[in-house]
C-alpha positions, 0 to 999 in steps of 0.5 A: 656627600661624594668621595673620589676614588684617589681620595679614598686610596690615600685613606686606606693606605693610612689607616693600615700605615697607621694601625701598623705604626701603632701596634708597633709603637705599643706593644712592648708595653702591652699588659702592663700597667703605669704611664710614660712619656714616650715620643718614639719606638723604643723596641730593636729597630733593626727587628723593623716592624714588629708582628701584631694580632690586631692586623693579620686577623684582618687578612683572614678576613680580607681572604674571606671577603674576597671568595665570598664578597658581600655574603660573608657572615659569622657563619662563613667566618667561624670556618676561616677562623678554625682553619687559619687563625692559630691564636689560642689565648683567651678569647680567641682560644674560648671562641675556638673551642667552642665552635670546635665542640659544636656550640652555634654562633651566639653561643660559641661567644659565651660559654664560659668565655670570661674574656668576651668583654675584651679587646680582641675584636675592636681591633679588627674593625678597620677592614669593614670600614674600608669595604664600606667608606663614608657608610657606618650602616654597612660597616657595623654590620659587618663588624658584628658578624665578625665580632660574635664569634667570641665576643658578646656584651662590652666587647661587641659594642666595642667593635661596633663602635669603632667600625662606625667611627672609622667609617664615617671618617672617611668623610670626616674629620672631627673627633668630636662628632667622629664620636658622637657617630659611634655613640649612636650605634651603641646602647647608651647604658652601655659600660662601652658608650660610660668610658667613651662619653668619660674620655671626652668630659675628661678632656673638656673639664681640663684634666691632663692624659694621665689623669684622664687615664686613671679616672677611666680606670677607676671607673671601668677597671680592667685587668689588662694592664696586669697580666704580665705583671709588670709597672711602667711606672709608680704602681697604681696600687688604687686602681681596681682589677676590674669586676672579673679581673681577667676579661672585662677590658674593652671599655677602658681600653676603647676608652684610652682610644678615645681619650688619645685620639681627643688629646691628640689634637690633630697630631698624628705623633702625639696621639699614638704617643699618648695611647702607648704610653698608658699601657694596658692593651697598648697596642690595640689602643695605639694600633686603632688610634693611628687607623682612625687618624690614618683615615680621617687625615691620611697618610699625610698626617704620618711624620716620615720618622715613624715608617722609616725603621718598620717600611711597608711591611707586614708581619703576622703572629697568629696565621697558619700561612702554609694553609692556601690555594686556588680559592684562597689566597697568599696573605698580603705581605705589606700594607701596600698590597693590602691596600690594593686588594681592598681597593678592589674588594670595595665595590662589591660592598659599595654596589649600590653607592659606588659608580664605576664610571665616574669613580666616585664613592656616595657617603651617607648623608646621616652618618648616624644611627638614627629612627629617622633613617628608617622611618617605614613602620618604625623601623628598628635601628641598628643599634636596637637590631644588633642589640636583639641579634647579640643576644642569642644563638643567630642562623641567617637564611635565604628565607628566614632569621632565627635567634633563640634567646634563653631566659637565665642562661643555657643550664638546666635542671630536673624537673625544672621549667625551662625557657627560651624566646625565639625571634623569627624575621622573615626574609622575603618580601612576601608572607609566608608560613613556618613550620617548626620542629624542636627535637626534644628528648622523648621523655622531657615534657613541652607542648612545643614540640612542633609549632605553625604560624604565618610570617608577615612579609620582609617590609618591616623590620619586625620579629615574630615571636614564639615561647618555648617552654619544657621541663627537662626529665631524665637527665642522663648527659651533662649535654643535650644538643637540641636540634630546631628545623624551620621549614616553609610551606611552598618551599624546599630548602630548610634552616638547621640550627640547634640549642645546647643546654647544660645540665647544672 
């Protein structure tokens, strides 16, 4: 399954035009609850396009992507996010202050972060999708490094669902199957894949939008349509809050995604209509349905009267753009330079499924997530791989990947027994011994200490697992830093990372 190089272009452009088109559209009926019939912009239009979150995040991605290429990770990441994204509300500002107190990353995303099942990383999967067309393999990897900076659970399976979608769309064009695609990325248990599989049945029982809206968010209730605390319309005096009020978001609003995309129809108008008009985190919902549209028809399918007021334009809300320099470029300004400086990141991402002679780009043949894709050794899928990674502290190394799962949390006790699980994947291709060393305090008990064992060689996707149990004595601190080295037999280089526990 090939694309052509000026196929790909119109589709890039698309996706931006149409995620700006639709944050515009949505936003100003972003955290209110109530449904209206809306078939155009209903801000100032001499104000142009209005500045949105759910874009300029991305840019700070795009400069990442460009100095680092196909290496950027969460770790890379978490440094651009300190130093130029200057959002501090809920999520973003948990996430930051986590990284800022020295918590690692698959811990930052939680620690009393009630906002990691919101939407603010959904909205940020377009750039990995278009460093990776036609390959949702690549691209939901991408998507999860993004996303567990500050998000974890519902709101990381929202972003992976939707980088796969958006992914694949490059190379298809039914929403339908579009869906199925992101389905298989994610677990089906999931609150996530419960609002996306809702939306479609919604639509094939014959219930209106509306309807549809509101049996979302019976549901899979979410508070974000009440937090500014105004009505669209009748208020929905039925409609829960939602299981935390604040935070628990992303599967009723990837949800309303979904659902307008399907009642869509094709209709690029009537899809980001439908989706602002619902309210809630309007224009997230808008934004992604106008980027998914905006590839899978390409700009073509944008009516002209929806870039006439706003143009080309890019404006940012939450960057700090007096931070560049030699090694960090300007943020683009318009959706053309954007396009043009993704255009060129591409190949780096696409090596091994791009040929510059030619300029054509190879698509997967199974755009799924599937055991068949990775048959050797039965090899874990994507969506088993990202689901053990979310689940505890991550550090990636040349030689090695750790994840540290605890059982029942990070908090301790006197005189309780503590445990946590660490998963080991070596990273090369040949075995190799690890050595471990946990700097438990001198007077907490644990025969864990110091731990030995071989690793099997990088042929199969496959974890070695160590139980790590001790007994916290002594508590003088509400916080104790335990630091883990990793270092192999043969080799001089060591992986660095650290648990945190908090004294209950």
């Amino acid at each position: 399954m090939n694309m052509d190089i000026k196929t790909y272009c119109e589709k890039i452009r698309g996706c931006f035009l149409g995620k700006n088109i639709g944050g515009t559209l949505g936003a100003p009926f972003e955290g209110k609850r109530g449904v209206l019939d809306i078939d155009y912009y209903t801000h100032d239009l001499s104000m142009g396009v209005l500045p949105n979150d759910d874009l300029d995040l991305q840019l700070v991605w795009l400069n990442a992507a460009e100095r680092y290429g196909k290496a950027v990770n969460a770790d890379i990441l978490a440094q651009y996010w300190l130093t130029f994204i200057v959002a501090d509300w809920a999520e973003y500002g948990n996430g930051k202050n986590n990284l800022k107190g020295g918590l690692p990353i698959g811990q930052s995303n939680r620690h009393k972060n009630w906002f990691r099942n919101s939407c603010g990383c959904f909205i940020r999967s377009e750039i990995w999708a278009c460093l990776a067309p036609g390959r949702p393999e690549i691209a939901t990897k991408y998507a999860f490094e993004d996303a567990i900076i500050d998000h974890a659970d519902e709101g990381l399976y929202g972003e992976i669902f939707m980088a796969a979608i958006e992914s694949a769309a490059f190379v298809e064009k039914d929403i339908r199957k579009l869906i199925e695609i992101g389905l298989s990325y994610i677990p089906e248990d999931s609150a996530m894949a419960g609002a996306i599989n809702l939306a479609v049945k919604c639509y094939d029982e014959g219930l209106t939008w509306k309807d549809a809206r509101k049996k979302i968010l019976m549901t899979y209730p979410s508070g974000f349509g009440l937090h500014i605390g105004e009505y669209l319309s009748e208020k929905d005096n039925d409609i829960p809050e939602g299981p935390e009020y604040w935070g628990f978001d992303a599967p009723a609003n990837v949800g309303i995604t979904v659902m307008s995309a399907i009642y869509g129809e094709g209709d690029f108008s009537k899809a980001v209509c439908i989706a602002a008009g619902c309210g809630e985190d309007s224009d997230c919902t808008a934004g992604s349905v106008g980027a998914i549209y905006g590839i899978a028809y390409g700009p073509e399918c944008i009516d002209e009267k929806w870039l006439v007021p706003i143009g080309d334009q890019i404006k940012t809300v939450s960057i700090d753009r007096t931070k560049w320099s030699d090694t960090v470029k300007r943020f683009p300004n318009s959706v053309s330079e954007l396009t043009q400086r993704v255009i060129r990141l591409m190949p780096g991402f696409m090596s091994e499924h791009f040929d510059p002679i030619t300029s054509t780009i190879e698509a997967s043949d199974d755009l799924f997530d599937s055991k068949e894709r990775w048959p050797l050794y039965n090899r874990l899928t994507n969506c088993e791989k990202m689901a053990l990674r979310g689940s505890g502290i991550i550090k990636t190394h040349c030689l090695a990947e750790v994840i540290m799962v605890p059982e029942n949390g990070y908090e301790i006790e006197a005189d309780c027994e503590k445990t946590f699980v660490m998963n080991i994947k070596n990273m090369l291709v040949n075995m190799q011994w690890v050595n471990i060393k946990i700097d438990f305090p001198e007077d907490w008990e644990t025969h864990h200490r110091e731990i030995a064992f071989s690793m099997y060689e990088n042929l199969i996707n496959r974890y070695e697992t160590q139980e790590v149990k001790f007994i916290p004595r002594n508590l003088t601190k509400t916080r104790y830093d335990i630091p883990v080295t990793l270092s192999f037999v043969g080799r001089n280089e060591e992986l660095h990372t650290k648990i945190v526990f908090f004294v209950k």
